[in-house]
C-alpha positions as CSV (number, residue, x, y, z in Angstrom):
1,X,-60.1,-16.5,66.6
2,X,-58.0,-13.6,68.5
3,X,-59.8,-10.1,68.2
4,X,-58.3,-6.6,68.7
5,X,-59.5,-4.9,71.2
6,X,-59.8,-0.9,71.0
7,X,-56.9,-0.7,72.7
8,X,-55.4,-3.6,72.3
9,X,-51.0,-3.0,72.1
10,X,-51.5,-5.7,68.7
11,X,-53.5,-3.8,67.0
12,X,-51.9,-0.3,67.5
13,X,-48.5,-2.5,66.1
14,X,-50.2,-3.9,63.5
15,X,-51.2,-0.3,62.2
16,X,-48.2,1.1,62.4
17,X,-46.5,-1.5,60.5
18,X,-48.7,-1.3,57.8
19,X,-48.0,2.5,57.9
20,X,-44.3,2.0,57.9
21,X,-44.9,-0.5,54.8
22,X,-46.8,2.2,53.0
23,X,-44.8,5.2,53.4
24,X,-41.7,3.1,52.1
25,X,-43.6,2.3,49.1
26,X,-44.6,5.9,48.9
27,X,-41.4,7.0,48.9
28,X,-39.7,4.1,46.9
29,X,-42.6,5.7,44.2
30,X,-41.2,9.1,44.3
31,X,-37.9,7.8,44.5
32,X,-38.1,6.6,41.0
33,X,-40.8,8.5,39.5
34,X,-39.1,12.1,40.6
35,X,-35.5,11.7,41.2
36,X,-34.8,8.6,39.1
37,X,-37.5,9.1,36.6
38,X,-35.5,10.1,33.7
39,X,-32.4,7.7,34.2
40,X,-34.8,4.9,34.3
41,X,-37.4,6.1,31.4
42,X,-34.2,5.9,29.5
43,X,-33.0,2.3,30.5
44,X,-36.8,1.7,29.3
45,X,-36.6,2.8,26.2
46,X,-33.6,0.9,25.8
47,X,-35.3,-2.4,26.3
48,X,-38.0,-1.3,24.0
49,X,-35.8,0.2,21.0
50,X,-33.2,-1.8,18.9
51,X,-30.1,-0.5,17.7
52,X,-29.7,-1.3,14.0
53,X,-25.9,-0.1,12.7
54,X,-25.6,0.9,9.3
55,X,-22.2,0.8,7.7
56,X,-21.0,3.4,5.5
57,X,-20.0,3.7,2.1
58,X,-16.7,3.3,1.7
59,X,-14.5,6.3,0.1
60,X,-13.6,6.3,-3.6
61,X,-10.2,6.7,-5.6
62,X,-9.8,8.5,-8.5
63,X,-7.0,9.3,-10.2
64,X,-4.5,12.7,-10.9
65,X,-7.2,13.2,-14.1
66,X,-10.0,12.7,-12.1
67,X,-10.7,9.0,-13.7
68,X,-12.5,6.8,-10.9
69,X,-10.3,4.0,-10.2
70,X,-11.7,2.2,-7.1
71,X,-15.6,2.3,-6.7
72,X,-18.5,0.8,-4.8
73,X,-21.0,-1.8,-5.8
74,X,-23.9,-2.8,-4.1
75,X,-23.6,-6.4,-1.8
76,X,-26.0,-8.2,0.8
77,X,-25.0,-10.0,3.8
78,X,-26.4,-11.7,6.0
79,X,-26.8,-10.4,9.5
80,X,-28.1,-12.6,13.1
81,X,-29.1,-10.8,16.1
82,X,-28.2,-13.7,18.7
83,X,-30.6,-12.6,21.5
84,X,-33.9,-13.4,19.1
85,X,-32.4,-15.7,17.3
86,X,-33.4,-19.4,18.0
87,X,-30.2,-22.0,18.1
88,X,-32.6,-25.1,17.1
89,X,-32.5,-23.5,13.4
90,X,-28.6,-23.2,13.1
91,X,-28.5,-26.2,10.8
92,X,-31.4,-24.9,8.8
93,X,-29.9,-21.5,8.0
94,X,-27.1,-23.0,7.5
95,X,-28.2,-25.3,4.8
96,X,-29.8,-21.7,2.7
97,X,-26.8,-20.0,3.5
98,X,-24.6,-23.6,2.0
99,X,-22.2,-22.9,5.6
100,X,-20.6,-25.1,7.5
101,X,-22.7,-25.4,11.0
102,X,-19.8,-24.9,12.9
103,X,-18.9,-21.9,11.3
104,X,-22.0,-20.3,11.3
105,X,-22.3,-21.0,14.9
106,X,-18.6,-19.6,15.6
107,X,-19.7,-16.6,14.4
108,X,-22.9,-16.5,16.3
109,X,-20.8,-17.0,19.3
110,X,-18.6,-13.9,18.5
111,X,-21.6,-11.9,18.6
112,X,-22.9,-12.9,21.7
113,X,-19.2,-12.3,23.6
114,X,-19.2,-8.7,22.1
115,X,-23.3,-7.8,22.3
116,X,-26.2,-10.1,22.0
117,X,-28.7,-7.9,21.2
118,X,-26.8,-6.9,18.0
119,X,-26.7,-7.8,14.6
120,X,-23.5,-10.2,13.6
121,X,-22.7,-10.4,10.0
122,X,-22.9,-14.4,9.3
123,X,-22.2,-14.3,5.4
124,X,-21.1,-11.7,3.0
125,X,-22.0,-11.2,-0.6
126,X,-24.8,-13.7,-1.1
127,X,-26.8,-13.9,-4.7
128,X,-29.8,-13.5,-5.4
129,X,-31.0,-16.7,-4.5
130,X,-30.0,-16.9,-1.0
131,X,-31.9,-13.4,-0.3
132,X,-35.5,-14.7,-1.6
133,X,-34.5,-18.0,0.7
134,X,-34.0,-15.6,3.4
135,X,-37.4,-13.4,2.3
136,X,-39.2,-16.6,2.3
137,X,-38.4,-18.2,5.6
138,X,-38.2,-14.7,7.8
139,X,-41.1,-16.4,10.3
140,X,-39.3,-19.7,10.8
141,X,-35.9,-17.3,11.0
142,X,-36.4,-15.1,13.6
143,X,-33.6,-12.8,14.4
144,X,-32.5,-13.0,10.7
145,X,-31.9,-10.5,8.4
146,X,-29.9,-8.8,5.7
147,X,-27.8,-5.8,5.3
148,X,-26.8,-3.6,2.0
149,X,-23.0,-3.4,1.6
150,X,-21.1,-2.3,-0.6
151,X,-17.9,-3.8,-2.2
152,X,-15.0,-3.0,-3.8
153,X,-14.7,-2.7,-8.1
154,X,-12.3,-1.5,-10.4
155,X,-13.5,-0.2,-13.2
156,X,-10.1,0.9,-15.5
157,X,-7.8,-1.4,-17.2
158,X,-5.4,-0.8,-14.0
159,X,-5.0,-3.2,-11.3
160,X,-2.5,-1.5,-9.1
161,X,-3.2,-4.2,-6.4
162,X,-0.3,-3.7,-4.8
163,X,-1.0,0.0,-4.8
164,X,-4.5,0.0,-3.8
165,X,-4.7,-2.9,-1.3
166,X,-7.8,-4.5,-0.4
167,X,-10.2,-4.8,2.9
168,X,-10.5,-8.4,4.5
169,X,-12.9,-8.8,8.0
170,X,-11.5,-8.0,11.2
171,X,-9.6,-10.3,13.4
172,X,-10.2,-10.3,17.0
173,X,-6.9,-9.2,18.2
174,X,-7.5,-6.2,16.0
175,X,-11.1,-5.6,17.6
176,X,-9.4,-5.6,20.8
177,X,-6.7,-2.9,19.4
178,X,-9.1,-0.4,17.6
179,X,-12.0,-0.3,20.5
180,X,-15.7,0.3,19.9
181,X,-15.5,1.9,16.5
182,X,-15.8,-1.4,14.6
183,X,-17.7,-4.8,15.4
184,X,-17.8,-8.4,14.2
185,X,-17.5,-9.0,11.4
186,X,-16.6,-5.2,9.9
187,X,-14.3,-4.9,6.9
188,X,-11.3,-3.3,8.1
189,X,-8.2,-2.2,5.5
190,X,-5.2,-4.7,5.3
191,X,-2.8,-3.6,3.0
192,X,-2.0,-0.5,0.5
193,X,-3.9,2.6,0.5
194,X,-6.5,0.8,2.3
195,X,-5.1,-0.1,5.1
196,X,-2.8,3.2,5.3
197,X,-5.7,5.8,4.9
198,X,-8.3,2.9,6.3
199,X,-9.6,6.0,9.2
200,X,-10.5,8.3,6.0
201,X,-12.1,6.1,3.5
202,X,-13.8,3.9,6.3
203,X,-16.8,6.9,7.3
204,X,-18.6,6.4,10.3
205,X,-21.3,3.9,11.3
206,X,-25.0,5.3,11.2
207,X,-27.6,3.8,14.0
208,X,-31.4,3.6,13.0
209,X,-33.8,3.1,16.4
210,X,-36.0,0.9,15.6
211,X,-38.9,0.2,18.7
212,X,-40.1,-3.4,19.2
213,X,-42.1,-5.5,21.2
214,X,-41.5,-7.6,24.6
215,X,-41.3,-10.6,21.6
216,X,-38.2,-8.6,19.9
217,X,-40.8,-8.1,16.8
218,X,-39.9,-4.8,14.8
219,X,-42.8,-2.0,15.5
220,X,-41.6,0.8,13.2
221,X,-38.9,3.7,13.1
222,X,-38.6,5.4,16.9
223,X,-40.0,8.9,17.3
224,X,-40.3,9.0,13.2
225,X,-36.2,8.5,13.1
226,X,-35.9,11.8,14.4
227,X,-33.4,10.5,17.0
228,X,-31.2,8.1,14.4
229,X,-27.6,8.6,14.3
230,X,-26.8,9.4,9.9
231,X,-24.3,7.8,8.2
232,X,-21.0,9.6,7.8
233,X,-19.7,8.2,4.1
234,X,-16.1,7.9,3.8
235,X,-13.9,10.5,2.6
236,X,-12.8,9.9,-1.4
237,X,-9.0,10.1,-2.3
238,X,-7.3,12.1,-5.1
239,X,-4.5,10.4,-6.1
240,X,-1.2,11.4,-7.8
241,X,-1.1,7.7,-10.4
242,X,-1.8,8.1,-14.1
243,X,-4.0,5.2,-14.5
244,X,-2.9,4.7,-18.2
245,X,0.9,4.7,-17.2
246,X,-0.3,2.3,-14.8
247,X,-2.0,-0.2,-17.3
248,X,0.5,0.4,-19.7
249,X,3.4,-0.6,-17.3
250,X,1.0,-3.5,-16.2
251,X,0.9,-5.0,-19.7
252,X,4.4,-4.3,-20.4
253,X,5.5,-6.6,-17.2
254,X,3.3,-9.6,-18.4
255,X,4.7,-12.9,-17.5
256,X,7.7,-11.0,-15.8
257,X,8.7,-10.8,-12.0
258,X,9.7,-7.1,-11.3
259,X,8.5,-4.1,-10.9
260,X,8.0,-0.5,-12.3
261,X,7.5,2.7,-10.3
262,X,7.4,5.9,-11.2
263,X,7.6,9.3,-9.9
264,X,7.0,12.9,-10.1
265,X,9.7,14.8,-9.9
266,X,8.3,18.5,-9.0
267,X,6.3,17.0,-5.5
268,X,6.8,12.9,-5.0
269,X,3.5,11.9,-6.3
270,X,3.5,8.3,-7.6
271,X,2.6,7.8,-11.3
272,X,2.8,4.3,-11.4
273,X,3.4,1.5,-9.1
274,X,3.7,-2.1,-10.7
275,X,4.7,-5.1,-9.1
276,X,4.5,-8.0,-10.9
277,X,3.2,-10.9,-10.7
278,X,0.5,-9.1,-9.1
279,X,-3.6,-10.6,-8.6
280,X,-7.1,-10.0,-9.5
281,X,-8.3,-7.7,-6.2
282,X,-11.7,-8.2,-7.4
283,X,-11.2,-11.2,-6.1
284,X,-10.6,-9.9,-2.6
285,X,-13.6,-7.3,-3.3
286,X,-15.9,-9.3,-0.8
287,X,-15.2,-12.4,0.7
288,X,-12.4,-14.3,-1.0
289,X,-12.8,-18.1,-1.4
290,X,-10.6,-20.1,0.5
291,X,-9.2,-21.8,-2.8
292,X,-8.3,-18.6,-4.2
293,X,-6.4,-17.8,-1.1
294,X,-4.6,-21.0,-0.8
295,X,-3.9,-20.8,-4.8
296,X,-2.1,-17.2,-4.1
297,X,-0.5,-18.5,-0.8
298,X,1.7,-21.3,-2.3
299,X,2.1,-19.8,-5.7
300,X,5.9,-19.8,-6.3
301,X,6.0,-16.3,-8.0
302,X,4.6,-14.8,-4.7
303,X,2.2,-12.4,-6.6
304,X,1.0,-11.2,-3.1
305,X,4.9,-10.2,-2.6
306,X,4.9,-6.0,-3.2
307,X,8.7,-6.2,-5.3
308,X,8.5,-2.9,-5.6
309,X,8.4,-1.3,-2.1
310,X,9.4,-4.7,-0.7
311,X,12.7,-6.3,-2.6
312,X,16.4,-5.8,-1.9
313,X,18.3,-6.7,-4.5
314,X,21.5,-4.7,-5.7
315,X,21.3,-2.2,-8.2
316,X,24.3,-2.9,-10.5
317,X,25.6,0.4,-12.0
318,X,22.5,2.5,-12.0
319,X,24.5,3.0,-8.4
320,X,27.2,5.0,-10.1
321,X,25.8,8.1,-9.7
322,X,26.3,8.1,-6.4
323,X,29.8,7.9,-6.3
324,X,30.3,10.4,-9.4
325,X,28.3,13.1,-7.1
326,X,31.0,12.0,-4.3
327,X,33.9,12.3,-5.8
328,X,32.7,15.9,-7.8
329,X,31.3,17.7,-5.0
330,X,34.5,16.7,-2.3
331,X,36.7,17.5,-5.1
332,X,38.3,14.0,-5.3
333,X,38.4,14.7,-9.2
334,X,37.5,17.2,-11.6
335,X,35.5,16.6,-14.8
336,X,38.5,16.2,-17.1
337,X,40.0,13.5,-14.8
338,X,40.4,10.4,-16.9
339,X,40.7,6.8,-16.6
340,X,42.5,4.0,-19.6
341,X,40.3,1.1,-19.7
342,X,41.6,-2.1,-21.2
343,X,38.5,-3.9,-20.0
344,X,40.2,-5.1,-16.7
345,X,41.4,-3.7,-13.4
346,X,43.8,-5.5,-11.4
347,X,43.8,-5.3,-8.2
348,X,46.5,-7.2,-6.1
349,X,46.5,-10.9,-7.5
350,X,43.1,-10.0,-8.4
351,X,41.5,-8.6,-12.0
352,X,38.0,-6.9,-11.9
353,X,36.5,-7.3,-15.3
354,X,34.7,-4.9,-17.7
355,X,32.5,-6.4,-20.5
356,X,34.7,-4.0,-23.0
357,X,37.7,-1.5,-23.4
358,X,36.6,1.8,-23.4
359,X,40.2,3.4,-23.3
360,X,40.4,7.0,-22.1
361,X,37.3,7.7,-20.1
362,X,36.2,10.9,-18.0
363,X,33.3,10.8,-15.4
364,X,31.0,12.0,-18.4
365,X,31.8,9.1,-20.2
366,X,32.0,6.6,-17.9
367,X,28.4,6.8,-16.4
368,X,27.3,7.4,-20.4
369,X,29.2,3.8,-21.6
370,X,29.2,2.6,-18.1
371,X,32.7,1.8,-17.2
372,X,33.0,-0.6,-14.8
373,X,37.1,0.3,-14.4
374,X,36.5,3.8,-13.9
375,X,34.3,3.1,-10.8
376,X,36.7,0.4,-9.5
377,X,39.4,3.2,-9.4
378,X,37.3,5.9,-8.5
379,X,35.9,4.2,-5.4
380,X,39.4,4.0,-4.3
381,X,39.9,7.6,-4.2
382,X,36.7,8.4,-2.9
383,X,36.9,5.8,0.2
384,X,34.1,4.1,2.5
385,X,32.7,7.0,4.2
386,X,32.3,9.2,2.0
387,X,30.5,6.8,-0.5
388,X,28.3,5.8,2.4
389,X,28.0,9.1,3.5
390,X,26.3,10.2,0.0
391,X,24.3,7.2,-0.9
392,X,22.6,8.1,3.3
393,X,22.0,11.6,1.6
394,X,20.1,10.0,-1.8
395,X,18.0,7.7,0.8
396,X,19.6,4.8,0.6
397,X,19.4,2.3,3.8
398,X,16.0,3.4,5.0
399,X,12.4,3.6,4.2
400,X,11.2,6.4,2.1
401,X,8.2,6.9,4.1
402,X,5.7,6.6,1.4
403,X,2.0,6.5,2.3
404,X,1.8,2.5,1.9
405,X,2.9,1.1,5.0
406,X,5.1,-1.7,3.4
407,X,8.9,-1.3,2.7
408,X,11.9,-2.9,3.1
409,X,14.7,-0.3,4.1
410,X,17.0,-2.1,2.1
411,X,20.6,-2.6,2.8
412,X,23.7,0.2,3.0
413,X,26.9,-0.8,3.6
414,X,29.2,0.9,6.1
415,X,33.0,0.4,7.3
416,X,31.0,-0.3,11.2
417,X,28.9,-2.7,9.2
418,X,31.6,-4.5,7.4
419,X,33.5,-4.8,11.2
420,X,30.3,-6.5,12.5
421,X,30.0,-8.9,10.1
422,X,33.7,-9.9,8.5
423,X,35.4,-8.7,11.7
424,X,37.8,-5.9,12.5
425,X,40.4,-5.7,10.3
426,X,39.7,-8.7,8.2
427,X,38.0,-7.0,5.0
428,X,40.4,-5.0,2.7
429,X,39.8,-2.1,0.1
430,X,39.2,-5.0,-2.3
431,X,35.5,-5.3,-1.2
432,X,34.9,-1.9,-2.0
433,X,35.2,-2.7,-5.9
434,X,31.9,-4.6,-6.1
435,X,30.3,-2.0,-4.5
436,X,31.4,0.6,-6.9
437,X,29.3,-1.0,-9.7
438,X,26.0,-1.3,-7.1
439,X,27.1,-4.9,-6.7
440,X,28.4,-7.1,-2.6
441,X,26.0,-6.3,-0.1
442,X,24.3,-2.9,-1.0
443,X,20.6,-3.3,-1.1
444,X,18.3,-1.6,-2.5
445,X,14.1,-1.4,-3.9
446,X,12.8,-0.5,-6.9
447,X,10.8,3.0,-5.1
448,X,13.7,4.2,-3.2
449,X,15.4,3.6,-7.2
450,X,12.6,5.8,-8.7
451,X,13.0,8.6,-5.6
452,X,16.9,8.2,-6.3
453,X,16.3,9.0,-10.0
454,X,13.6,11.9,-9.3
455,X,16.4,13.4,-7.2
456,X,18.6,13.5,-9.9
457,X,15.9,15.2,-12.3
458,X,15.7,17.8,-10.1
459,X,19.0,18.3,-8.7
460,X,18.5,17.8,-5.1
461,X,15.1,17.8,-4.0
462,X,14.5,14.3,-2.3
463,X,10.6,14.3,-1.4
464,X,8.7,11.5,-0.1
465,X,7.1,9.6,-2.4
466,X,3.0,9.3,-1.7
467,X,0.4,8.3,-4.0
468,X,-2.2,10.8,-2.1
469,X,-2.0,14.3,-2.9
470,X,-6.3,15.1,-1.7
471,X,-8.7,14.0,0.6
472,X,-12.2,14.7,-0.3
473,X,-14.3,15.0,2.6
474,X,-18.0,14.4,1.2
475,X,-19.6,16.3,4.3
476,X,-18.0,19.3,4.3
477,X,-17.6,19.7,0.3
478,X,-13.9,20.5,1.8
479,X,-10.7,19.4,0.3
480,X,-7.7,18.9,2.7
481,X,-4.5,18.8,0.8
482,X,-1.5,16.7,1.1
483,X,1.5,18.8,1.2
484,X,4.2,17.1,-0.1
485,X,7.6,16.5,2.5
486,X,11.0,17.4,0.9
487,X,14.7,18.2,2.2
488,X,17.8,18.9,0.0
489,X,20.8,17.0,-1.4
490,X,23.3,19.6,-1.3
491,X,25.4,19.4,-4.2
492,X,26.8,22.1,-6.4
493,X,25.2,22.5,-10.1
494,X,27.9,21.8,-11.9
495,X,28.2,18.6,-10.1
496,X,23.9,18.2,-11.1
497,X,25.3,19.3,-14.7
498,X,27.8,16.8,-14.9
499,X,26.0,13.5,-13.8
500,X,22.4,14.7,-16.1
501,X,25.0,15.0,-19.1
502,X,26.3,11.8,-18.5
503,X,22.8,10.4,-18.0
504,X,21.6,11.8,-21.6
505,X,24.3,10.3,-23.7
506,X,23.6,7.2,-21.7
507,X,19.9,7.6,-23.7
508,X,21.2,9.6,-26.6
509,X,23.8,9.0,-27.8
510,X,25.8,6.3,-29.5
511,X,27.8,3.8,-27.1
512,X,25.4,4.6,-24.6
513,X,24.3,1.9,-22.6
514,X,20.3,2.9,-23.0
515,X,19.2,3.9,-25.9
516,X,16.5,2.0,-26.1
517,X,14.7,4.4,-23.7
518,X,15.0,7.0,-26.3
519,X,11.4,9.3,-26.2
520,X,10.7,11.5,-29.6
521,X,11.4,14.9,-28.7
522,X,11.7,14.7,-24.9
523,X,15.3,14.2,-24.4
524,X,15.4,11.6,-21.9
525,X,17.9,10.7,-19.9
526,X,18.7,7.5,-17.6
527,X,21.2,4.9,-16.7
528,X,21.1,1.1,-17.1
529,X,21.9,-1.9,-14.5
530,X,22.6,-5.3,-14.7
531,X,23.0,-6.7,-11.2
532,X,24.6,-10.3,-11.1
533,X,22.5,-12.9,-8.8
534,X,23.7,-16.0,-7.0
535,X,22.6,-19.2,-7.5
536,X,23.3,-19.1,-11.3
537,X,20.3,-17.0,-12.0
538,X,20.3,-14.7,-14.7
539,X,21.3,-10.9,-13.7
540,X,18.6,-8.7,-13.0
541,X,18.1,-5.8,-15.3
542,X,17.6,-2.5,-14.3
543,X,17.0,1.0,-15.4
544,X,16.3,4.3,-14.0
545,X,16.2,7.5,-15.5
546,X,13.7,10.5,-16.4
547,X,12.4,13.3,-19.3
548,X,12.6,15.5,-20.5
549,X,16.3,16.9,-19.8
550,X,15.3,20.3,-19.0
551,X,12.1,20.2,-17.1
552,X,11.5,16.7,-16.0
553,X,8.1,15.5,-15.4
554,X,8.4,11.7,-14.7
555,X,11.5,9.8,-12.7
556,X,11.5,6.2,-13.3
557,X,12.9,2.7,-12.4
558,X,12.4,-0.5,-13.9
559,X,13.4,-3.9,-12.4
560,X,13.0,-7.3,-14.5
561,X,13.9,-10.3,-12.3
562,X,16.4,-12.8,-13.8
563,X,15.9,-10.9,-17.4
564,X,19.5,-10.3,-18.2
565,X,20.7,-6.5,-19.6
566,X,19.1,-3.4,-18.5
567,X,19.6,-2.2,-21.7
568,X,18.2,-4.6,-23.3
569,X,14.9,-5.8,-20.6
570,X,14.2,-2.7,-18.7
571,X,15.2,0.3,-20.8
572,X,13.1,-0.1,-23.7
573,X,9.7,-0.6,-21.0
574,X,11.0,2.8,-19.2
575,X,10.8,4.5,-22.3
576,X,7.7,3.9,-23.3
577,X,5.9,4.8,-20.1
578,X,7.8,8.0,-20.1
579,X,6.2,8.1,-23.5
580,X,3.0,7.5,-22.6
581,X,3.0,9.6,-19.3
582,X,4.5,12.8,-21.4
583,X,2.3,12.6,-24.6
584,X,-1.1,10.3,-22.9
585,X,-0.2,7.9,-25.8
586,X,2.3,6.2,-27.4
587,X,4.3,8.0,-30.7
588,X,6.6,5.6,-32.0
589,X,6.0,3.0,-34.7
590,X,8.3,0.5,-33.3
591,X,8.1,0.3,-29.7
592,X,10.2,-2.0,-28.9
593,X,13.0,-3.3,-30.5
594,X,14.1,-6.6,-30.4
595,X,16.7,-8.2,-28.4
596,X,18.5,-9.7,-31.0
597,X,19.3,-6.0,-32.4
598,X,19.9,-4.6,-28.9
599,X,22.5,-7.3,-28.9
600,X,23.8,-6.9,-32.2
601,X,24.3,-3.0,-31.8
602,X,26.5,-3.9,-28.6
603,X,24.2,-2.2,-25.7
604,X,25.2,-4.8,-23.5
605,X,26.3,-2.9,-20.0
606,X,27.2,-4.5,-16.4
């Protein structure tokens, strides 16, 4: 065996290496403990504290009378934090849970791609049942556990599910699109209000620090959950619907395809918004079976279809407003300018037809008995332009903006437009005929119909239509109001004058073409529609119109699919929701009256 000797050049090497070796360690020690101390005591407690999210409760609606018309009710899911969880009991969870394997382990998957060491939700909504399973087997489960939702309920007689919307889970592509705000698995808004004020009623996540063990087992609440992140509830929303015009107009639309909306006047705020067939959105409240969705899917009325933001149909002579305001306000014709109907107009080789002679007409009349020759001769006078011109001004061929993200811009017709699609100088004057009755290839939907007619209850002011007017903020106690978004059609007031008069003997008086939308004591006034359809279909029957005269307080439009007259289908359901919104409950004796006396009292009208 070698020895050192005193002053041997080994030993004096060996000595300093060891020194070397020590002072690195030395100052590896104060490296860490002094300059990196506190990022690394951090990353320590990291891997000794868990991270449990807690999802907010979602905002409320209530209604312009302060009736609660979405609310909250408690739900469990079922939540897997992949990084304790062991894989050999997939199939047995999945047998309590009653999932598919594969499923369950999909999802499992998606949690590990986006964080491991968090919870994934695995299964919304389970009973009773499943939770004590899931009580009872928490040893064999680790990694297992449930959360407290909430989920969607409707507790008035109104579904509004077109109005409202409803939440469905997030898809990946829109995980990618939002960033870190939401996770696997989160409920996100889809459609309606939901989806359009989804950053309001959604709140903000809360985070409890939980410390645990180097086994992942659960120790207790971190420094007392001094240091937990609260939960910021979502904000509630006021909104501007009458829920009993709602129901109302709901009932009356039973086994009918159409829709009813209806409209403030003084601001835009939606009163009602039907659109039927509609669906059950208690049904989409949680998790929506797969059935139910499939069943809704290849339904042939479409009830997931909004018809009353999203149709395009045209509007028959509820149109022929618009060209009476034209031809007033550029002076084409003054009030007393009259028209001899003999129940046709011939035009070249050939006749346009009215359903009945009307002899001598004026403007007053015409839009009151709705003669279809006075329009055919006044759209001649008025031209292309300038009729395209003013239905632009009454928001025709575009969106009206309101807060629901889903609407069809319709379809206005232009000279340009007609060049594009018949060619240049190969469509005469004669196609302007149809479209002086709302008829050819004018488009239009049922809310951009109920903004038209609140536009001509107050005489000019075109506001967009929203169904929010408040948002609540529970934190603060502070309200942030809406403020509603108008411009002005510029017309004179006798021209207003004029088209209202027309528009009350429509209602009021006889030979008017909607008198079944009388309302006791509220002088209403409106204008009926029958648009023809192809295929052989029955026309669609349409009405729009608003009360009182003087000081209107609700603008509405009715559209029944393949009903046949307006004056017979969709006036007497305007009336009474006008009734209903103006009084809170319907007067009359005799609501309705029946077709067969509609018919018999001649209220036919094109």
């Amino acid at each position: 065996m070698t020895e050192f000797s005193d002053n041997s050049p080994r030993k004096f090497v060996f000595y300093g290496t060891v020194g070397v070796v020590f002072i690195l360690f030395l100052l590896r020690l104060i490296q860490l403990q002094v300059l990196y101390g506190e990022v690394y005591g951090k990353k320590s407690e990291e891997n000794s504290i868990r991270q449990i999210a807690r999802d907010p409760i979602r905002g409320l609606m209530f209604d312009r009378n302060g009736t609660l018309v979405v609310d909250n009710r408690p739900s469990y899911s079922v939540t897997v934090t992949p990084s304790e969880f062991k894989i050999v009991k997939i199939q047995f969870l999945a047998s309590i849970l009653s999932m598919d394997t594969s499923l369950l382990r999909e999802k499992i998957n998606k949690g590990i791609r986006y964080n491991r060491f968090a919870p994934v939700k695995v299964k919304r909504d389970i009973d009773f049942a499943t939770l004590s399973a899931i009580e009872e087997n928490r040893e064999k489960l680790p990694g297992v556990d449930y959360q407290v939702e909430s989920k969607r309920f409707y507790p008035t007689g109104a579904k509004a599910a077109h109005l409202y919307g409803y939440t469905k889970e997030i898809s990946d592509q829109q995980l990618v699109e939002v960033g870190s705000e939401y996770r696997p698995g989160d409920n996100i808004g889809a459609t309606g209000l939901e989806a359009a004020y989804e950053r309001y009623l959604r709140g903000q996540k809360g985070i409890d620090l939980i410390t645990v063990n180097a086994f992942g087992q659960l120790l207790g609440r971190y420094n007392d959950g001094k240091n937990d992140i609260p939960v910021r509830e979502g904000n509630d929303l006021n909104l501007t619907l009458d829920s009993k015009t709602q129901a109302l107009a709901e009932s009356l639309m039973t086994d009918k395809r159409g829709a009813v909306v209806a409209i403030d006047p003084a601001n835009g705020g939606v009163i009602a918004f039907v659109s039927k067939p509609d669906y059950d959105l208690a049904q989409f409240g949680s998790v929506t079976p797969v059935e139910v969705w499939k069943e809704l899917n290849t339904d042939e009325s479409k009830p997931l279809f909004n018809r009353a933001s999203l149709t395009r149909y045209p509007p028959g002579s509820t149109f022929k407003m618009v060209l009476a305001a034209a031809a007033l306000e550029e002076g084409v014709i003054d009030p007393n300018w009259r028209v001899n109907c003999r129940g046709v107009f011939q035009f070249g080789t050939r006749p346009f037809h009215d359903l009945h002679v009307h002899g001598s007409t004026n403007v007053t009349e015409a839009i009151q008995k709705s003669c279809n020759v006075f329009f055919y001769q006044l759209m001649l006078k008025v031209g292309f332009e300038r009729w395209t011109r003013y239905s632009q001004e009454f928001g025709f061929g575009a969106s009206t903006g309101m807060d629901i993200l889903e609407e069809n811009p319709g379809l206005l017709p232009s000279s340009e437009f007609f060049d594009r699609v018949y060619g240049k100088g190969r469509w005469t004057q004669g196609y302007l005929l149809s479209l002086s009755i709302g008829q050819g290839e004018v488009g239009v939907s049922p809310i951009q119909m109920a903004n038209y007619a609140a536009t001509l209850a107050n005489k000019g002011y075109y506001y967009t239509p929203h169904a929010v007017q408040k948002i609540y903020d529970r934190q603060t106690k502070q309200t942030i109001e809406i403020p509603p978004q108008v411009r002005r059609v510029e017309l004179s007031e006798k021209t207003w004058d004029i088209i209202q008069e027309g528009m009350y003997r429509c209602v009021n008086e006889v030979g008017g073409t909607g008198q079944a939308a009388k309302v006791q004591n509220a002088s209403a006034c409106g204008k009926t529609g029958t648009a023809q359809t192809p295929h052989g279909k029955k026309d669609h029957a349409w009405f729009v119109g608003f009360a009182p005269k003087d000081n209107p307080k609700i603008a509405i439009c009715v559209l029944v699919e393949n009903a046949g007259y307006g004056g017979a289908f969709a006036a007497p359901i305007a009336g009474l929701c006008m009734e209903q919104y103006l009084y809170g409950e319907l007067i009359r004796e005799k609501p309705l009256r029946s077709i067969a006396n509609l018919l018999m009292t001649n209220q036919e009208d094109q």
